[in-house]
MDAnalysis code that builds the backbone (N, CA, C; Angstrom):
import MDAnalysis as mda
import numpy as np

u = mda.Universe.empty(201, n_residues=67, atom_resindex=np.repeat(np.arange(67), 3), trajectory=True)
u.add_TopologyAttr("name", ["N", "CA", "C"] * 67)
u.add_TopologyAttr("resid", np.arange(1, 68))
u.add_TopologyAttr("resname", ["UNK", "UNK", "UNK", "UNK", "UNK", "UNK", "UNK", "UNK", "UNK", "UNK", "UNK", "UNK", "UNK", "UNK", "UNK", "UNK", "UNK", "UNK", "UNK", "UNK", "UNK", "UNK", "UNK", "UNK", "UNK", "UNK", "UNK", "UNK", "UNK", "UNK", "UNK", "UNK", "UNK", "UNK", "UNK", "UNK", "UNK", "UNK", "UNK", "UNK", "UNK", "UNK", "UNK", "UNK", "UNK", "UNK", "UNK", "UNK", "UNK", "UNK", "UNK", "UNK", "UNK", "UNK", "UNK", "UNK", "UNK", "UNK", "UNK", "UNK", "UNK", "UNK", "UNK", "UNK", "UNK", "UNK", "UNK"])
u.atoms.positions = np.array([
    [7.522, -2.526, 14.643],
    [6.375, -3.362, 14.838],
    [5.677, -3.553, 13.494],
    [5.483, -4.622, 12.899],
    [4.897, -5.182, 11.800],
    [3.281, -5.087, 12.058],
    [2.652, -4.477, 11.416],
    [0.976, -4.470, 11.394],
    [0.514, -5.034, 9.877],
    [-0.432, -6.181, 9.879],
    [-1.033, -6.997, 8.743],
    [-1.886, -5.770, 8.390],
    [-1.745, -6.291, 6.731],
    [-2.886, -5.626, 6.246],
    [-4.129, -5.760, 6.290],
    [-4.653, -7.168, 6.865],
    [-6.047, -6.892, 7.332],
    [-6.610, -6.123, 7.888],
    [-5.826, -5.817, 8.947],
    [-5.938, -4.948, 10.136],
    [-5.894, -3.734, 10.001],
    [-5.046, -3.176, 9.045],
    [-5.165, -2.231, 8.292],
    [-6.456, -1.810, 7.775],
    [-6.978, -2.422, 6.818],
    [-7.748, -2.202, 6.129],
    [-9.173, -2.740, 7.405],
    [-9.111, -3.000, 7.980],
    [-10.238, -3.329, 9.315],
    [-10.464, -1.852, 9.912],
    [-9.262, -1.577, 10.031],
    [-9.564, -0.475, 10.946],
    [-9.965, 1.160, 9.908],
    [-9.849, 0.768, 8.592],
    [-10.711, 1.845, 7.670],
    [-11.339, 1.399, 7.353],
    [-12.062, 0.355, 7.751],
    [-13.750, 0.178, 7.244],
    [-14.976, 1.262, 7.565],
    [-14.693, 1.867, 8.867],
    [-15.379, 3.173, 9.093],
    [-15.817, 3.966, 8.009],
    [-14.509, 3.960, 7.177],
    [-14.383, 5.485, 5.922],
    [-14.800, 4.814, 4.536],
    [-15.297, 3.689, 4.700],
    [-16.144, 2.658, 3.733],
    [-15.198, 2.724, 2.356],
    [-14.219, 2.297, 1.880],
    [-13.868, 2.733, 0.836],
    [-14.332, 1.615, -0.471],
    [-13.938, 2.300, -1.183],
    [-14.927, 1.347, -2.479],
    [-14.503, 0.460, -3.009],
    [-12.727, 0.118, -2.653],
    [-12.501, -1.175, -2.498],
    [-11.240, -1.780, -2.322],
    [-10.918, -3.158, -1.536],
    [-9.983, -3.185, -0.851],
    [-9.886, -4.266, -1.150],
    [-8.324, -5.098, -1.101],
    [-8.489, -6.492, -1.210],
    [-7.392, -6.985, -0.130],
    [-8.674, -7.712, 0.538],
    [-7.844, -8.214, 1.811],
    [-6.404, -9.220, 1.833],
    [-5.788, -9.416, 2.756],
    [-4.826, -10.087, 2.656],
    [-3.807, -9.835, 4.132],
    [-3.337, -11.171, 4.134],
    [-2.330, -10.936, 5.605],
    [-1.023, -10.474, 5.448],
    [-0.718, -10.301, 4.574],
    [0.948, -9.567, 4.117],
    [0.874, -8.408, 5.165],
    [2.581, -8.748, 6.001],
    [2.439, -7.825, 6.704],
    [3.231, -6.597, 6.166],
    [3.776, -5.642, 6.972],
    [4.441, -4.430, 6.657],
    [5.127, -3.344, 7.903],
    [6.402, -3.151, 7.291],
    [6.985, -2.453, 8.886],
    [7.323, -1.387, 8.625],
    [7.620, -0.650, 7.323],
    [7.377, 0.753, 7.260],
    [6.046, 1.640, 6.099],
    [6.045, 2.772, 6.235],
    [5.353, 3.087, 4.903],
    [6.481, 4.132, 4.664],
    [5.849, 4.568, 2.733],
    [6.513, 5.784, 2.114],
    [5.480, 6.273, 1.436],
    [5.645, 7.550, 0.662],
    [4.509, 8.331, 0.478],
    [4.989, 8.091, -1.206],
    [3.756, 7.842, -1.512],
    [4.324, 7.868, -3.063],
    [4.688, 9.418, -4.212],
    [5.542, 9.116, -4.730],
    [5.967, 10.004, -5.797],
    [6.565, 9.785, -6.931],
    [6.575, 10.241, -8.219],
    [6.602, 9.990, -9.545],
    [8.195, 9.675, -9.534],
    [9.338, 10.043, -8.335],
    [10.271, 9.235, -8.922],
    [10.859, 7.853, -8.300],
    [10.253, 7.506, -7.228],
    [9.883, 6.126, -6.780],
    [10.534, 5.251, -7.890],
    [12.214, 4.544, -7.476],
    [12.280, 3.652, -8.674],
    [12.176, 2.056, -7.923],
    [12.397, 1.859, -6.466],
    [12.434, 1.000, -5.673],
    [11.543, 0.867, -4.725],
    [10.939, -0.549, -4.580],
    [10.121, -0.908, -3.994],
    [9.990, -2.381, -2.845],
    [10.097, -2.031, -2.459],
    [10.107, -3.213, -1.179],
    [8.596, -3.637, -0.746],
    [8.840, -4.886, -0.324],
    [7.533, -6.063, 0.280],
    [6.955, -5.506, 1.324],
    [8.381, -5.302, 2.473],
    [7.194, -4.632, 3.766],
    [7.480, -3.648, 4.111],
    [6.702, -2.828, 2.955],
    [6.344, -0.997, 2.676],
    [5.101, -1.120, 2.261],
    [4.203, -0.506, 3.112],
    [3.236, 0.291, 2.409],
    [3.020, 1.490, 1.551],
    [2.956, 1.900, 0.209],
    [3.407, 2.972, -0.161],
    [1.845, 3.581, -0.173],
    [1.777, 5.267, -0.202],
    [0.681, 6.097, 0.186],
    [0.579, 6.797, -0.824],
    [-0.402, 7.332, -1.714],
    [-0.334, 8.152, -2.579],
    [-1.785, 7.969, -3.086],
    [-1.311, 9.203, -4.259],
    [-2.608, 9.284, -5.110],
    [-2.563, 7.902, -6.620],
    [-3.626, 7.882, -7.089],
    [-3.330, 6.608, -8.112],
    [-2.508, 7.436, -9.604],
    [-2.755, 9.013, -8.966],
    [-1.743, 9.489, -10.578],
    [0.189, 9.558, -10.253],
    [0.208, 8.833, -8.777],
    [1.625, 8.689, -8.693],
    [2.087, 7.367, -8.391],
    [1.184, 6.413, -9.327],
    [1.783, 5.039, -9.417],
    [2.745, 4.482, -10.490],
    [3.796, 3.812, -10.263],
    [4.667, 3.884, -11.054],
    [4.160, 3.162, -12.481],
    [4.497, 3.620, -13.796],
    [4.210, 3.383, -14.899],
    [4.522, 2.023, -15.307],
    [5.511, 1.915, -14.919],
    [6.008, -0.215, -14.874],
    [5.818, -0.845, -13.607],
    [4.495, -1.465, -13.709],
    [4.745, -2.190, -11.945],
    [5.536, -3.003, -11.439],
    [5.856, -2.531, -10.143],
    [7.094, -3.642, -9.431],
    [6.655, -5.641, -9.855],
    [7.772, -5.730, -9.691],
    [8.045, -7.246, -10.309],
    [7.166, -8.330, -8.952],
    [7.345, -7.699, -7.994],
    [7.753, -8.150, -6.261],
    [5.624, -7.255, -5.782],
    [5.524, -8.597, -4.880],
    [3.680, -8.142, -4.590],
    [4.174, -6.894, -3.699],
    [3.734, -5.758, -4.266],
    [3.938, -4.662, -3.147],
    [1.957, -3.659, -2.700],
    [2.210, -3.436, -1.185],
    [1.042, -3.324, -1.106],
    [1.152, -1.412, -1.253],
    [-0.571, -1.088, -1.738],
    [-0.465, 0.528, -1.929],
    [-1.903, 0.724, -1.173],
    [-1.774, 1.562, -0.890],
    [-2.850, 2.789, -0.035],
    [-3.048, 3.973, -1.099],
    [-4.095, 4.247, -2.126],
    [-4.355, 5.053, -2.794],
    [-5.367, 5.760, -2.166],
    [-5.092, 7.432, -2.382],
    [-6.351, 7.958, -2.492],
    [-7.024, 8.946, -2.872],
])
């Protein structure tokens, strides 16, 4: 099941975060981010902290969940 990232990010508005940029790109799995992450796909959400974002950013719009 594909869930938009609006909706996503709708439904953590509760936890107020300091900032988000909306958009309807959807997504059908997530992965947790880690420093050896060499591949990246469109509809993945990847999860992590911002000190395990990859050093060359993907070429391709990929969406992230930092925190």
């Amino acid at each position: 099941m594909a869930v938009k990232i609006s909706g996503l990010l709708e439904s953590l508005s509760d936890l107020n975060p300091t900032s988000a940029r909306n958009c309807s790109h959807e997504v059908r799995t997530f992965r947790l981010l880690n420093n050896t992450l060499k591949d990246f796909y469109t509809d993945c959400i990847y999860i992590g902290k911002t000190s395990q974002l990859p050093s060359v950013p993907p070429s391709a719009p990929i969406s992230f969940l930092l925190i």
